[in-house]
N, C-alpha and C positions, 0 to 999 in steps of 0.2 A: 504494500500500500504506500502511496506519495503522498506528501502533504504540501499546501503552499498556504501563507502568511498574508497576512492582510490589518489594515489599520483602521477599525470600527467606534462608532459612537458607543458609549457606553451606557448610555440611556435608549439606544435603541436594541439591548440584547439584556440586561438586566433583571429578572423578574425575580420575586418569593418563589422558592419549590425547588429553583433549580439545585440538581447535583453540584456537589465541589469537591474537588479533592486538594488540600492545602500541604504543598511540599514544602518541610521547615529547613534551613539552610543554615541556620545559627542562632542560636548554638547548638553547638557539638554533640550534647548529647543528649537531643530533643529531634536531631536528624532524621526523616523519613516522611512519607504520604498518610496524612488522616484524612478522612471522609468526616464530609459536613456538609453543608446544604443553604442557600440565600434563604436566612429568617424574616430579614426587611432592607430595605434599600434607601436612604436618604440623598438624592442628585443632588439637592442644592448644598449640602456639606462634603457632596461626593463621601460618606459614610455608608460601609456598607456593616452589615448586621449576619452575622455568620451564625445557626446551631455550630454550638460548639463540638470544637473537631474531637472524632474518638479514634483511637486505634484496638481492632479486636474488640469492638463492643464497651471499650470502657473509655468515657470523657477523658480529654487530655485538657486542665486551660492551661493557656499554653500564655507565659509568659510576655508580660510588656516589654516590648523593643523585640519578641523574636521577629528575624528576619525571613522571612518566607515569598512562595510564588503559588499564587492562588489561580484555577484553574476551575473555571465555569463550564460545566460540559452540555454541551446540547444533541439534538438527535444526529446532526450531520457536522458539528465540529465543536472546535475546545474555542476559549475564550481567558488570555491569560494575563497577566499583570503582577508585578513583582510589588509587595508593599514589604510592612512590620504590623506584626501588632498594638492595637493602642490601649489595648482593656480586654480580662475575660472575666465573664461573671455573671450574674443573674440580670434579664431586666425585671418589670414591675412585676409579670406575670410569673416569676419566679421560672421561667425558662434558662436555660444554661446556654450562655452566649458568647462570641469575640469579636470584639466591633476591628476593622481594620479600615482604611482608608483606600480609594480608588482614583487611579487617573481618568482624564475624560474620556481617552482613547485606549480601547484596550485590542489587545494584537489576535487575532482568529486566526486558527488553524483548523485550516479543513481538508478535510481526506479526500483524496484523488484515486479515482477506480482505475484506470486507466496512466500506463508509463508514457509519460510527455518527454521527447525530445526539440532541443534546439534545432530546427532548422528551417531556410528559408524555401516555400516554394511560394507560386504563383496561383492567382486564381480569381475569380470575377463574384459578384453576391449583386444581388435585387433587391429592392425590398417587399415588390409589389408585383406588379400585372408582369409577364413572361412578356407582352411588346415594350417594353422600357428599357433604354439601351443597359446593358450592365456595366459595372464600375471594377477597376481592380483594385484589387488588394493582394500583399504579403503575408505571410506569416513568419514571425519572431518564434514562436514552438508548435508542435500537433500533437493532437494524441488520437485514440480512437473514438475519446468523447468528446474532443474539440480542439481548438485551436485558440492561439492569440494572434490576431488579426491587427495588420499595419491599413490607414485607410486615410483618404482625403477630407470625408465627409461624417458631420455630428451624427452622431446615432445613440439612442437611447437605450438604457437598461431596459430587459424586457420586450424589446422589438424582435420581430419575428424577421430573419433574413432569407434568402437563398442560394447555397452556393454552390457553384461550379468549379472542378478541377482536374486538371488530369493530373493523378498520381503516378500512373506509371503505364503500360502496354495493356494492363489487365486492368487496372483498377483506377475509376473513374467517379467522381460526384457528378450530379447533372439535377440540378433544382433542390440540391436537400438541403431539406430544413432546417434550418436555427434559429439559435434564441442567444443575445446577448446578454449577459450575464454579469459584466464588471466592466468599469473603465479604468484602465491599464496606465494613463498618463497622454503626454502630449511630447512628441518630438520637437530638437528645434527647427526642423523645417515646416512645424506648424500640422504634421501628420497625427492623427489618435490613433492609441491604441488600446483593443476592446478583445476582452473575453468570452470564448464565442462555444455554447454547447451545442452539438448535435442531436437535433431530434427526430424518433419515430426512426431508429435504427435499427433495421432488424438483424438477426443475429448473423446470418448468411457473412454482410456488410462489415459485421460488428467483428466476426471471425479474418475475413480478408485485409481492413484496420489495423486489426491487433497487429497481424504477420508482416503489413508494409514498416508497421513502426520500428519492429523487432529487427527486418529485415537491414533498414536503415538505421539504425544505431550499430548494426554489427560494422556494417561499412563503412560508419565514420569512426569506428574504433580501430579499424582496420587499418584506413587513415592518417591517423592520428600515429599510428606505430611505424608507417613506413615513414613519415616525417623523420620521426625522432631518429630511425636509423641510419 
């Protein structure tokens, strides 16, 4: 499994419920992963309200100033941010607690099904009627669930594309479907760059993908060896 990283609101991924798992880093001999869970959330003090972290079923509070990295788990990725402790102990309800503090922006990691390599090919997308001249674009990496696409023109998260490519003698896109998914940044020659999932892939598609991918990282390893030699 791959993972890639990402720079998220913290108000917008935050709720009561979720899983946490709080990895303590210092001190010494407080080291390791407890399970605990967001009890409540304060944005405007950026305070966040933690049940208090247990290891093996049994409460740890875990001291003012420990150094830790707290780890918000959600159904398709983690959500992570390094703080300290600032307090553990009961609130009013006599619940067992650890208030810690949050940045605005906390860093996502989300799991990638599919091995993404770096390479550049060619290719055209639509966004609409099949009589609409098509636009090129490159890609910066592929995989068999998508690509990150280099482009001239604004495109919105959640836009539905079309693209065309020829991969190779055998293996060919021709209208398939996508969904933009992330904006990637901006070139200085003023080009974007968007995150682009493939949809409605069946598995035929999804099997000949995999093997172009596989096939092409052998060969830039390949590459890459006779350079050096």
């Amino acid at each position: 499994m791959q993972y890639y990283t990402e720079l998220v609101k913290a108000s917008d991924v935050i709720r009561p419920g979720q899983s946490v798992i709080v990895e303590v880093s210092s001190p010494e001999d407080l080291e390791g992963e407890y399970k605990s869970s967001v009890h409540d959330v304060d944005f405007e003090r950026n305070l966040l309200v933690l049940s208090m972290p247990s290891f093996k079923g049994r409460l740890v509070p875990l001291p003012r100033g420990t150094r830790c990295t707290v780890k918000i788990v959600d159904s398709s990725a983690i959500y992570t941010f390094r703080t300290a402790v600032l307090e553990s102990g009961r609130d009013e309800d006599g619940f067992p607690i650890t208030k810690v503090l949050f940045p605005n922006r906390l860093r996502k990691v989300q799991r990638r099904r599919f091995k993404r390599i770096k390479i550049f090919l060619e290719g055209f997308y639509r966004v609409s009627s099949k009589d609409e001249p098509p636009k090129r674009f490159v890609t910066r990496d592929f995989s068999a669930g998508g690509m990150l696409m280099v482009v001239n023109d604004i495109l919105t998260v959640g836009q539905i594309i079309y693209v065309t490519m020829d991969l190779d003698e055998n293996l060919k896109l021709v209208d398939q479907p996508a969904r933009i998914v992330r904006e990637a940044g901006i070139l200085e020659a003023g080009e974007r760059m968007y995150g682009v999932e493939f949809l409605n892939v069946s598995p035929f598609l999804e099997k000949k993908l995999v093997t172009f991918v596989f096939r092409k990282e052998i060969e830039m390893r390949n590459k890459e060896r006779g350079d050096i030699e």
